[in-house]
matplotlib code that plots the C-alpha trace (Angstrom):
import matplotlib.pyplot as plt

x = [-20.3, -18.8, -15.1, -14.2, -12.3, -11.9, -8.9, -6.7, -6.4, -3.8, -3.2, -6.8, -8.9, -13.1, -13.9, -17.1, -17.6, -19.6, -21.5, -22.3, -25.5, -28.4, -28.1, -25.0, -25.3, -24.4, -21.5, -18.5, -15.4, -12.7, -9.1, -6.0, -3.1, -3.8, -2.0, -4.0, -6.4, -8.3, -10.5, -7.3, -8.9, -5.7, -1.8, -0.6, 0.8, -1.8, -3.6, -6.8, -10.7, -13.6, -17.7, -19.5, -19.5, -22.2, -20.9, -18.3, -17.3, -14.3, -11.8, -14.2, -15.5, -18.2, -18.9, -21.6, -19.1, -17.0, -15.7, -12.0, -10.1, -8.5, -5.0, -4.2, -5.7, -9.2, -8.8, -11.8, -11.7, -14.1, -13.5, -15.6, -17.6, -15.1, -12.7, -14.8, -13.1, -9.5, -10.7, -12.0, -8.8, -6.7, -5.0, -4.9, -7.1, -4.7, -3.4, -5.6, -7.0, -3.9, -4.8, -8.0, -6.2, -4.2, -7.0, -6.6, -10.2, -9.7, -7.2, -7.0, -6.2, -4.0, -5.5, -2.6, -2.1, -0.8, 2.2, 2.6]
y = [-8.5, -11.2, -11.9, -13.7, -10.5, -10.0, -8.0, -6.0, -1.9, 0.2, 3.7, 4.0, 7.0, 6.8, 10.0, 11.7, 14.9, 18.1, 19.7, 16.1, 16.4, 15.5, 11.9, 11.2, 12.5, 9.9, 8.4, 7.2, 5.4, 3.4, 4.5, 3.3, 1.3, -2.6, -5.2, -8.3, -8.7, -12.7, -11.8, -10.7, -7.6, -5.6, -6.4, -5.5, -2.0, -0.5, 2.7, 1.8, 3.0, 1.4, 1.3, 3.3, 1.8, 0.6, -0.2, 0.7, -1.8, -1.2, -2.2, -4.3, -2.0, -3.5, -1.9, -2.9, -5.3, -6.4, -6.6, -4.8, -5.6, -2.2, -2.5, 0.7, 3.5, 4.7, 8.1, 10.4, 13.0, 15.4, 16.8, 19.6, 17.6, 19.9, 17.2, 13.7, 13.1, 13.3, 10.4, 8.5, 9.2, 7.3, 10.7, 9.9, 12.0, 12.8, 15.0, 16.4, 17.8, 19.4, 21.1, 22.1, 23.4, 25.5, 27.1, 24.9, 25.1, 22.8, 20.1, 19.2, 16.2, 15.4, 12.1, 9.8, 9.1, 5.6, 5.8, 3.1]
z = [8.1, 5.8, 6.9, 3.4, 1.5, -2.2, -1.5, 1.1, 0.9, 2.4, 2.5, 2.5, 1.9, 2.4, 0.3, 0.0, -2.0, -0.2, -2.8, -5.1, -7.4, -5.5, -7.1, -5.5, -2.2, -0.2, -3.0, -0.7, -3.1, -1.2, -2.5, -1.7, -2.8, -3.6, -1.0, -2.3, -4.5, -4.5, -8.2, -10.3, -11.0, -9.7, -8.6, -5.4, -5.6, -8.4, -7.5, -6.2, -6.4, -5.7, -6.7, -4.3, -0.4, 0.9, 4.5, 6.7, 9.9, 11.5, 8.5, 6.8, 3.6, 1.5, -1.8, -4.6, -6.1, -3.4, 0.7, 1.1, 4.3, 5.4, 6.6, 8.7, 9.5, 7.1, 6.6, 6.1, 3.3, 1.6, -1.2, -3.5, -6.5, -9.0, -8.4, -8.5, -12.2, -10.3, -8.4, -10.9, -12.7, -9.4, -8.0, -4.3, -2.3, -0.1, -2.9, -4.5, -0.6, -0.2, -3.8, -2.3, 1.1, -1.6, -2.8, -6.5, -7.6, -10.5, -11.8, -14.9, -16.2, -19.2, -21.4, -21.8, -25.8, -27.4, -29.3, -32.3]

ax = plt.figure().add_subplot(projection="3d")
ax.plot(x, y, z, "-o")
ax.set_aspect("equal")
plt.show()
């Protein structure tokens, strides 16, 4: 694999989700907390979640839009499709499993509103 990174992950999390929609099966995300990140995209510290993984090597995780450098540990979670939109709102995995280990079937998620 490539050893030029667009970024640097920590706290990482490779989730996959046990009872996905045949069409996304096989969807692995990448979430963690931002140490570097070359594009700009994010600042080191932000909440982080990637475009589905396409491989995993060692600490080296290449999605469909970039290569992440692991730092630490890659933790392995699953977690039931009822909570794919906490993901994609950046709630760490690592909580919302211990939701699930609670027997929470479903989190909901309050929209944040704009003030003027």
């Amino acid at each position: 694999m490539n050893k030029i990174y667009d970024g640097v992950i920590e706290d990482a999390c490779l989730v996959s989700f046990t009872d996905a929609p045949e069409h996304h099966k096989n969807l692995r995300l990448l979430c963690g907390t931002v140490v570097e990140d070359k594009l700009q995209r994010f600042r080191s510290g932000d909440a982080f979640r990637s475009s589905p993984v396409l491989e995993v090597d060692g600490d080296n995780v290449r999605t469909a839009n970039s290569l992440y450098q692991v730092k630490g540990p890659l933790d392995h979670i699953e977690l039931p499709w009822s909570h794919f939109e906490a993901v994609l709102r950046l709630m760490h995995p690592r909580e919302i499993k211990d939701f699930v280990d609670e027997g929470i079937t479903e989190i909901l998620i309050q929209a944040e509103t704009k003030k003027e």
